[in-house]
Legacy VTK file of the C-alpha trace (Angstrom):
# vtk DataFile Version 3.0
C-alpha trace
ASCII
DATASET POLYDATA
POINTS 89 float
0.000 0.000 0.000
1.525 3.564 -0.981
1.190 6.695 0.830
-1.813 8.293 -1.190
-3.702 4.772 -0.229
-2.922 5.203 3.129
-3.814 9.081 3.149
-7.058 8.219 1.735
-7.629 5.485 4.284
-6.896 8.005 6.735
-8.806 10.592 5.463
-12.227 7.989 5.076
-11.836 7.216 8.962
-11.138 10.517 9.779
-14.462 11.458 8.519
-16.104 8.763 9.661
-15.586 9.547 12.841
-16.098 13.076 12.809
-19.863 12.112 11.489
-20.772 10.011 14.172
-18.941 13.104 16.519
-20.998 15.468 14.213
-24.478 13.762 14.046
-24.418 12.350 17.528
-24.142 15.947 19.038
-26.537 16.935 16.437
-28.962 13.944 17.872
-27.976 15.354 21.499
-28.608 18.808 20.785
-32.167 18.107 19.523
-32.759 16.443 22.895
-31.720 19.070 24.955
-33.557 21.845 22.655
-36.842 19.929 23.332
-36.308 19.272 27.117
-37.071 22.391 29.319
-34.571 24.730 30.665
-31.628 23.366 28.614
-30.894 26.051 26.303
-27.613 26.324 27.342
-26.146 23.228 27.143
-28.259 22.631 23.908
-26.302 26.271 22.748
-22.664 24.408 23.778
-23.563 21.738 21.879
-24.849 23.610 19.126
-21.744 25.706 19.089
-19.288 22.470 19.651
-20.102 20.816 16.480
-19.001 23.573 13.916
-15.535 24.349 14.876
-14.974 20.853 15.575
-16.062 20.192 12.173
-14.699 22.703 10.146
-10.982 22.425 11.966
-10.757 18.734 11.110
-12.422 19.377 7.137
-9.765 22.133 6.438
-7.010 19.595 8.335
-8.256 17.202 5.883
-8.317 19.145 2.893
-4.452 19.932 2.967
-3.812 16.688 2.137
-5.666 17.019 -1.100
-8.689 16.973 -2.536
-9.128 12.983 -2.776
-8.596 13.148 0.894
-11.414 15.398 1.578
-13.401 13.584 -0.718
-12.774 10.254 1.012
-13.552 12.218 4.355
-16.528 13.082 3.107
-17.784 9.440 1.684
-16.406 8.731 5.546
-19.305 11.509 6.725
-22.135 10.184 5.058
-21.450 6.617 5.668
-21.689 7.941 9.243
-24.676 9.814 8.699
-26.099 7.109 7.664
-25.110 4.907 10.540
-26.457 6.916 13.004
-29.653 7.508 11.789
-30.570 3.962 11.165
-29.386 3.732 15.121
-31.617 6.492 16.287
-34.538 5.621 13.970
-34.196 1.952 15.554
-33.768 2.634 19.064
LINES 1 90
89 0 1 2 3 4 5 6 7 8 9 10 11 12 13 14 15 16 17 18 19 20 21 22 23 24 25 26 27 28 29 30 31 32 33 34 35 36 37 38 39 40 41 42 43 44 45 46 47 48 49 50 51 52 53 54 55 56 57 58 59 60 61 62 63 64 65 66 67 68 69 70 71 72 73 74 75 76 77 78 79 80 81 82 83 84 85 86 87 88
């Protein structure tokens, strides 16, 4: 395996696991949002997920753009993970 594989590789579980990070707090923050008096840890939540995002993307996307591509496949394989898991209990 050469070094763009394993960049690539990287990048995929690198952005896997920022969208189960990403839509887990998203699933959290709609639960706090909807339970009374939590608007403030629903607004730290809220205001986690961007930067935490956005850092690791533009970390990502010096490596290339097949990296950030593979980061994103990584994303919505987790997006789609996590929904089936909510949706199911």
């Amino acid at each position: 395996m050469n070094l763009h594989a394993i960049t690539l590789v990287a990048a995929f579980l690198a952005g896997l696991l920022l969208g189960a990070a990403y839509f887990w707090l998203l699933f959290r923050h709609t639960r706090l949002y909807a339970a009374a008096g939590a608007s403030r840890k629903a607004a730290l939540v809220y205001y986690a997920r961007f930067p935490m995002a956005a850092a690791l993307l533009a970390l990502i996307a010096q490596a290339g753009a097949g990296a950030l591509l593979s980061a994103f496949i990584g994303v919505l394989v987790a997006r789609t993970v996590v929904l089936a898991k909510v949706r199911h209990g």
